[in-house]
C-alpha positions, 0 to 999 in steps of 0.5 A, a space after each residue: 181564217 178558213 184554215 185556222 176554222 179548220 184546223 179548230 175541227 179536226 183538234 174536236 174530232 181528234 179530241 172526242 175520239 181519243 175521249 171516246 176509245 179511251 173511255 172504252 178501253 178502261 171500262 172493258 165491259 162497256 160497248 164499243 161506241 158507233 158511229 152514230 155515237 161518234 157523229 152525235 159527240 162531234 155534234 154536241 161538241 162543237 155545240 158547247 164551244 160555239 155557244 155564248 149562253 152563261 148560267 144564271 147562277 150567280 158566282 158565289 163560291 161559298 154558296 156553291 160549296 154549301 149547296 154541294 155539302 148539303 146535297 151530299 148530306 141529304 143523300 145520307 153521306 155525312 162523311 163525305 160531306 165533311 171531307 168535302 168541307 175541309 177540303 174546300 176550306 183548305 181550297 178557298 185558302 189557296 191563294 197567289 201564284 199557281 192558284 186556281 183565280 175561278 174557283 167557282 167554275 170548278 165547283 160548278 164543274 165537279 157539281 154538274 159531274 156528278 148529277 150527270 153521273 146520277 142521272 145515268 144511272 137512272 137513264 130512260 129511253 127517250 129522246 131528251 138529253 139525261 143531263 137536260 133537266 139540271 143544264 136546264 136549271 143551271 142555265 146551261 145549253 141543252 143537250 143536242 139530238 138527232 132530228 131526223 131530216 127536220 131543220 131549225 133554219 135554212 142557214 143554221 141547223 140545215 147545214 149542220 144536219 145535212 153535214 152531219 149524214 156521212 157515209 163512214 165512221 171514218 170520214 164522217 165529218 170529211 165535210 167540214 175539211 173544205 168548208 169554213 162556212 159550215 164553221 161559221 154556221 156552227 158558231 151562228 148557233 149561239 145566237 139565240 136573240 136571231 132565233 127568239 125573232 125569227 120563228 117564222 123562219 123555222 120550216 115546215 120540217 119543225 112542227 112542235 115549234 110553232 107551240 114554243 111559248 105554250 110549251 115554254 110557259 107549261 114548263 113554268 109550271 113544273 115547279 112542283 114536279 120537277 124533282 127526279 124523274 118527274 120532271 123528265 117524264 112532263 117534259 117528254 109528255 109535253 115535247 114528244 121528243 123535241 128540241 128546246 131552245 133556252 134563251 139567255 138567263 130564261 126567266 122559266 128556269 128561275 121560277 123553277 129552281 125557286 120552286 124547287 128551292 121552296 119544296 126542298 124547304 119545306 121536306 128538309 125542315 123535320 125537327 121544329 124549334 122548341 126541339 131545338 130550344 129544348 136541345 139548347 138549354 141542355 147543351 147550356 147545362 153540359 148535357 147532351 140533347 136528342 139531336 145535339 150532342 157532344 163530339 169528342 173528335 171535333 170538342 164541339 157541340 154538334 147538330 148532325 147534317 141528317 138532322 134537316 133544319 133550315 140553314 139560319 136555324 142550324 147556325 144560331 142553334 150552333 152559335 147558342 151551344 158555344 155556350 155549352 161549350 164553354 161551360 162544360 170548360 169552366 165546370 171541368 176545370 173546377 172539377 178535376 181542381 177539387 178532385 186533385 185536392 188533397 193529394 195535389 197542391 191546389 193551394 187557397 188562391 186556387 181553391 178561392 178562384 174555384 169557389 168564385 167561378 162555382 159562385 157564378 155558375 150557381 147565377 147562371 143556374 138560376 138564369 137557366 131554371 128560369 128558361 126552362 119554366 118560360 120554355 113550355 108557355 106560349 107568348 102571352 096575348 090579347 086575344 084568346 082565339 088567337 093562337 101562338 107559338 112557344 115564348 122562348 124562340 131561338 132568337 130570344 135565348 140568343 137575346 137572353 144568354 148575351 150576357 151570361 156569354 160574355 161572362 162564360 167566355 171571360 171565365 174559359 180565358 182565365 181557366 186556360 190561363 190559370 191551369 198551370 199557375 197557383 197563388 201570386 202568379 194565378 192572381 196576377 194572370 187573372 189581374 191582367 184581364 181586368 183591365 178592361 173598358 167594358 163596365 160588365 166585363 169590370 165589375 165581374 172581374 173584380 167581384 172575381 179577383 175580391 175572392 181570389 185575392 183574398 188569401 193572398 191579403 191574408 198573407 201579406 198581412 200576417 207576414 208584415 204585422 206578425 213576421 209569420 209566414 203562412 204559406 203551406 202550398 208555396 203561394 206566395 211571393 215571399 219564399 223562407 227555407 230553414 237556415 242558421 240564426 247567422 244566414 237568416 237575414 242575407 238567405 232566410 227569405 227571398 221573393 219569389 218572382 214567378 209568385 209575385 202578381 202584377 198588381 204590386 210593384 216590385 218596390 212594394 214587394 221589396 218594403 214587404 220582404 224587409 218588414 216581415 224580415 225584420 220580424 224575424 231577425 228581432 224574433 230569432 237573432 235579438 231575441 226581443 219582442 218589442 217589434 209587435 208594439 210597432 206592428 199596432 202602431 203601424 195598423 193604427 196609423 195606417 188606418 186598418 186593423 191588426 184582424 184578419 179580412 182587413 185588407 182585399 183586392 182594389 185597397 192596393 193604397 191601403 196596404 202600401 200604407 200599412 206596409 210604409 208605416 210598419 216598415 218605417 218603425 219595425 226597422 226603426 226598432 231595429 236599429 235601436 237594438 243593433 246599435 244600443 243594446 248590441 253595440 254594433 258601431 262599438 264593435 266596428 270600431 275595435 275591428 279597426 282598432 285591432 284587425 286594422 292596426 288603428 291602436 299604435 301602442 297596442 301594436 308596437 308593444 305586441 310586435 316587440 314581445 312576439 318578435 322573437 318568437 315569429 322569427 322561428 318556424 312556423 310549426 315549432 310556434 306556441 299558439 298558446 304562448 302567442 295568445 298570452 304575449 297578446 293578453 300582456 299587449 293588451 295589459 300594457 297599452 291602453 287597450 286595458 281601457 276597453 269594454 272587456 267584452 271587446 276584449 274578449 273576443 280579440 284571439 289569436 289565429 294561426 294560418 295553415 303553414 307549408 314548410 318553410 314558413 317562419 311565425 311572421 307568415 302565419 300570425 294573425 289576428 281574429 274577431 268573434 263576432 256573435 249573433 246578430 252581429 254574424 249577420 254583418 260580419 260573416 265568415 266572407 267579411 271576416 276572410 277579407 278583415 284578415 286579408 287586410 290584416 296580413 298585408 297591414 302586419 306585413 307593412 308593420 313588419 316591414 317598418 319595424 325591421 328598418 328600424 331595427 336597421 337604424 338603431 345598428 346602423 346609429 353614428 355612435 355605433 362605430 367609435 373614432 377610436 376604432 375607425 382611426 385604427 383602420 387602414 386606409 384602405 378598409 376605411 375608404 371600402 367601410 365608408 363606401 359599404 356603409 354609405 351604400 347602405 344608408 342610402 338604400 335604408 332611406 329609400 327603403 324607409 321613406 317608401 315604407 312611411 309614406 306608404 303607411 301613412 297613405 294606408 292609415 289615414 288616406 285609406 282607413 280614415 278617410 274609409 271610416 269616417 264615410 262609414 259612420 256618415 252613412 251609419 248615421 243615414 242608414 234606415 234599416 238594416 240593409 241600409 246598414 249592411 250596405 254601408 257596411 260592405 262599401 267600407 269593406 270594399 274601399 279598404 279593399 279597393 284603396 289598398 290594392 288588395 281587390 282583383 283589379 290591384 293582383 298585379 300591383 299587390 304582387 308587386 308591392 309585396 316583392 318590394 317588401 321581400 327585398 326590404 326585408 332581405 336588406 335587414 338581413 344584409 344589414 345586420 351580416 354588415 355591422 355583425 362583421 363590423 362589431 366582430 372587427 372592432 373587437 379585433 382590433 382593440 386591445 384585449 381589455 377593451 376587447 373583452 369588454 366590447 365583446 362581452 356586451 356584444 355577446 349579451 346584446 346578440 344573445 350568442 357565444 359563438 366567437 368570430 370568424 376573425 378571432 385568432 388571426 394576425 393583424 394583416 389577415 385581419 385587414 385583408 379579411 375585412 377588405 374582402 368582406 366589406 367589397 363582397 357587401 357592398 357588391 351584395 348591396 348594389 345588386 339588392 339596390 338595382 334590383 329594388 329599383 327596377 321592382 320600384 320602377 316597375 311599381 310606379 309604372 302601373 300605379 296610372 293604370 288603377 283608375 279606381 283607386 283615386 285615393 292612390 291615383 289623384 293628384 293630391 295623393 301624398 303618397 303618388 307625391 312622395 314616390 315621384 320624390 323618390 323616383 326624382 332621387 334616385 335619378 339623382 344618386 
């Protein structure tokens, strides 16, 4: 225990010599320290460690912060005290670990650094400590001095003074190295209740002690003085030099620092309130005051620290100028709004809500005048001596200024919010901070959103009862762009979502769009005025009026009705014109008829007449000759009947062709479609019409090569006359080659008519009669564009022409090209057949037959076997027959194998039921011809 006593003294002594010489060292010209300075360091060292005393201030580190900013502020450094308070707010926010946990002892610490520092520079030569007056009233320890010889107690200060004379600086407190009792003296010190009871133990060598409660209760009175060096100079007067000893939390030190407290209240408080009041309803106006003013650096209001004033009354005063604040906000915002204006698009939504706020600045105004007469009247009262101050305090404007706060701060939130919006979107954002419980809050945001709304009411109404779109600045939700008569209903007019305010829903927003919609399209495209009549019904059943102003914020009912009951009987009239006047379900039907294939006689006749011509080139093909083959179709099948404008509007259109191609690849049919029926059978509708008219002409094409096939291939083609002067031979071989051949034609033909009757009556059908269902259904015009479009793409879609079917559509139309490739094959067989039969009959029977030979095929070209012997001949038709009948089997293998691989991907395409389910005639009918083709 000694030991570590010791060890605890020589850490001190080595501390305050490195303290003392390093000091030395950085301040040059200062003195070297003495020994005496040496000994007195030590002294007052181990004094401060071995105490117990506590201030008596209570921890606060906020308090503790205030005092030093104010104590800066007052010593006329403004700058410093603000960089001291940032500095504290970003140091109380430091928390977790490697924080200082007692931040209040640092505070402390830095404070009583600096009133040393002060008091220094003001020292005085006496033997009081410098920093005794403020440890004093902090309710630290009081600094230590020599005595002289003079003794506190036998045990106690006897000791320590005695151990204290030392010969040299170097071994000063040589002393302390052997005793541990010196040790346990020094921290005896600390116990101050011992020496509060035992004066009668102090020693005849301390005579000012036995007057320690006088001079204790002079020092209460010091209060008045104990500012500067006052206090210093009473305390010299009063002790002469002596020690005093502080108990623990004195009650003198707190007198006097309440004292002091007063006094500095009193010399800080310099502006009086009705100055202050005076500032406040300045600020309140966006004007700066004598003492209050406008701080661009902070965007604050701000009364200067010079300026003394008690603490509450700065922060009302601060708390008041919010106001001023806000309303400068508000009164900018309006400001640089009406000045942009013309040369920016301000708009009338913005324009109204500048207009609404300008309103409530003039209430506030008038609330402002009426504080500004009350400000100068003293408070009213019953005696006439009795005097009083002015009627309107602070207290009492916070009081009068509660609401129009609340009313100023709701308007700087919608100023930020609306800076960048304008029109529907402005309105919308405004809408969101109404819904509030607060009933002020409620009542001033709807008398606000009554004024801002209302432009944009007017719009809705024009637009929905009239189809005009007033909207110069772009305000609105409903967003036009110029395009032509054909666009207009799918790209004339769309929402415009950013513009669109909360307060009407996005189904109301789309019943909105379609009524003035179809405004225009009766207007522009139908050229019929009979939608105003349904417009006035529409108001009058509503229950509002066709005039302006009829409509504002809060009848969110009242316009959805009127939209309803507009929208019900403007598209209602619609229709009527579409389907009466326009004969939309006439012209849908002649698209089916004709683009479709529907009209059988029409389309035999005409593939008859224009046969002949497709199978040349495509390039050396008349487009007008083909138009007049179509104009004798027409004239020869019951097409004649139609309506001639029907009729005059089916052309003929031939495709862009490469080389190579014949007619057949490039013929087509198209439909002009006028306004307004361009609306519905646009450009893109039309490209798929004649995608399905490509792959259904390919089918009829098909199908009628087969039957060109079948009318060749008829048992009365040969004769049994010719057939019994065959070889053997050749007639075994032309029985097999023909056999083959029938066989292939059946598949091929049995594939072909089922696969038509899929298409024209499972597909096209079946497509047609859904559509008219929904025509009859259809409400407007989008409901009818709709159906319109879902009868489209199940044609599409069933035919196998969309983009799920590429693979299956490539397919099928290589089992057209080998169809087509037998027709050939078949006509090079029974051409070689008629050329044999004309050889081997006699030379009448062989100029007859030829004859009528050359007349059917429409060629003078005589055959390869003319002029040859009779052996010759049988060879030649050997080898003719067995070299078709091997090109036979390979276009059979090869047809089957594209077959096979055909029925192999029809499971995959699910979203063709039609073609996929199981009550398919032609899934049925294909599974037929995979059975017999197992068989063969």
């Amino acid at each position: 225990m000694e030991d570590d006593d010791q060890r605890v003294v020589d850490l001190v002594k080595e501390l305050v010599q490195r303290l003392l010489y390093t000091s030395n060292t950085q301040n040059p010209s200062a003195s070297a320290p003495t020994e005496q300075d040496y000994n007195q360091a030590v002294k007052y060292s181990l004094r401060i460690l071995s105490s117990r005393m506590t201030p008596s201030i209570a921890v606060d580190d906020a308090a503790m912060a205030e005092s030093i900013k104010r104590r800066l502020a007052t010593a006329g450094k403004s700058s410093e005290a603000l960089t001291f308070a940032d500095l504290y707010s970003k140091f109380s926010l430091k928390n977790g670990q490697g924080s200082v946990k007692n931040k209040w002892s640092v505070l402390y610490l830095l404070k009583t650094i600096s009133e040393d520092r002060k008091i220094r520079k003001n020292q005085f030569p006496n033997m009081i400590s410098n920093g005794f007056l403020d440890s004093a009233l902090a309710g630290g320890l009081p600094a230590l001095h020599e005595s002289d010889g003079r003794s506190i107690s036998s045990g106690g200060y006897a000791n320590l003074n005695k151990n204290s004379k030392v010969g040299g600086f170097g071994n000063g407190f040589d002393c302390f190295k052997g005793s541990s009792d010196s040790v346990r003296n020094l921290r005896g010190l600390s116990n101050l209740e011992k020496l509060e009871s035992g004066e009668k133990n102090l020693g005849a060598n301390f005579d000012n002690f036995s007057s320690l409660t006088e001079n204790m209760q002079k020092l209460k009175g010091l209060g008045d003085k104990s500012r500067g060096f006052n206090t210093r100079e009473n305390l010299e007067k009063h002790f002469g030099g002596g020690m005093l000893l502080v108990s623990k939390d004195p009650e003198n030190i707190r007198d006097m620092a309440y004292r002091e407290f007063v006094d500095l209240i009193k010399e800080e408080n310099e502006v009086s309130e009705v100055v202050l009041v005076r500032d406040v309803l300045y600020v309140c106006q966006g004007i700066d005051g004598k003492y209050v003013k406008f701080d661009e650096k902070v965007d604050a209001y701000v009364l200067p620290e010079l300026v003394k004033v008690p603490r509450a009354t700065r922060i009302m005063a601060q708390k008041l100028c919010e106001l001023g604040w806000l309303f400068r906000k508000v009164k900018g915002y309006i400001t640089d709004s009406m000045d942009r204006y013309p040369a920016e698009d301000v708009g009338t939504v913005g324009q109204a809500f500048c207009a609404a706020l300008q309103d409530e600045l003039s209430d506030y105004y008038k609330l402002l005048a009426v504080l500004e007469a009350q400000a100068m009247n003293p408070i009213p009262l019953v005696s006439e001596n009795a005097s009083s101050g002015n009627y309107l305090s602070l207290r009492r404007l916070s009081v009068w200024f509660t609401e129009p706060m609340v009313k100023m701060k709701l308007m700087a939130v919608l100023v930020d919010s609306c800076k960048v919006l304008k029109g529907g979107g402005m309105a919308g954002a405004i809408h969101m901070h109404a819904q509030h419980g607060d009933p002020l809050v409620h009542d001033f945001m709807n008398r606000l959103l009554r004024r801002v709304c209302s432009p944009l009411f007017e719009m809705v109404r024009s637009w929905v009862l009239e189809g005009e779109l007033e909207d110069i600045f772009a305000e609105f939700f409903v967003l036009g762009q110029p395009v032509k008569a054909e666009s207009l209903w799918r790209e004339g007019y769309q929402l415009h979502a950013s513009m669109l305010p909360t307060f009407i829903s996005q189904s109301l927003a789309q019943r909105i769009l379609r009524t003035g919609k179809s405004i225009n399209f009766l207007r522009v495209c139908c050229d019929d005025q009979g939608w105003a009549d349904s417009a006035i019904e529409a108001a009058a059943a509503a229950g509002t009026s066709t005039r302006r102003g009829g409509l504002g914020y809060g009848e969110t009912d009242a316009l959805e009705s009127l939209v309803t009951e507009a929208a019900k009987r403007i598209d209602r009239h619609l229709l009527d014109v579409m389907f009466k006047q326009y004969k939309f379900k006439e012209h849908c039907l002649a698209i089916k008829r004709y683009l479709l294939l529907g009209q059988g006689d029409f389309v035999q006749y005409l593939m008859d007449i224009v046969g002949p011509d497709l199978s040349e080139a495509a390039n050396t093909i008349s487009a007008f000759k083909l138009a007049g083959l179509l104009e004798s179709a027409i004239r020869s099948s019951n097409a004649q009947y139609d309506d001639p404008d029907i009729l005059d509007r089916l052309r003929v259109k031939m495709m862009p062709h490469n080389t190579g191609d014949k007619g057949w690849d490039v013929f087509s049919l198209e439909y002009d479609a006028r306004v307004p029926l361009n609306t519905v059978f646009t450009e893109s509708v039309m490209s798929r019409y004649l995608r399905i008219f490509n792959f259904l002409w390919k089918l009829r094409r098909v199908e009628h090569a087969l039957i060109g096939v079948w009318k060749m291939m008829k048992p009365n083609c040969v004769t049994s006359r010719f057939f019994s002067k065959l070889p053997q031979a050749v007639k075994l071989q032309l029985i097999l080659t023909s056999r083959k051949c029938q066989v292939l034609w059946d598949e091929m033909n049995h594939f072909v008519s089922n696969l038509q009757y899929y298409i024209m009556f499972e597909v096209l059908e079946e497509s047609w009669s859904d559509f008219s269902k929904e025509l009859e259904a259809a409400k407007d015009l989008d409901d009818l564009l709709g159906a319109h479009e879902k009868y489209l793409y199940s044609i599409v879609e069933k035919s196998l022409l969309g983009e799920r079917s590429q693979n299956l559509s490539k397919t099928l139309f290589v089992l057209f090209d080998l169809i087509l490739r037998f027709r050939s094959h078949a006509d090079r067989l029974y051409e070689g057949i008629y050329e044999l039969q004309s050889r081997t009959m006699d030379s009448t029977s062989r100029a007859k037959v030829g004859e009528k030979k050359v007349s059917s095929n429409k060629t003078s070209d005589q055959g390869p076997w003319l002029g040859e012997g009779r052996k010759d001949i049988t060879r030649r038709a050997g080898e003719f027959l067995q070299n078709m009948a091997q090109d036979l089997d390979a276009l059979a293998k090869e047809y089957s194998t594209v077959f096979e691989g055909f029925i192999s991907q029809l499971p995959i395409q699910q979203h063709c039921v039609a073609f996929t389910g199981k009550d398919s005639s032609l899934r049925k009918t294909l599974s037929l011809v995979e059975k017999r083709e197992l068989k063969v």
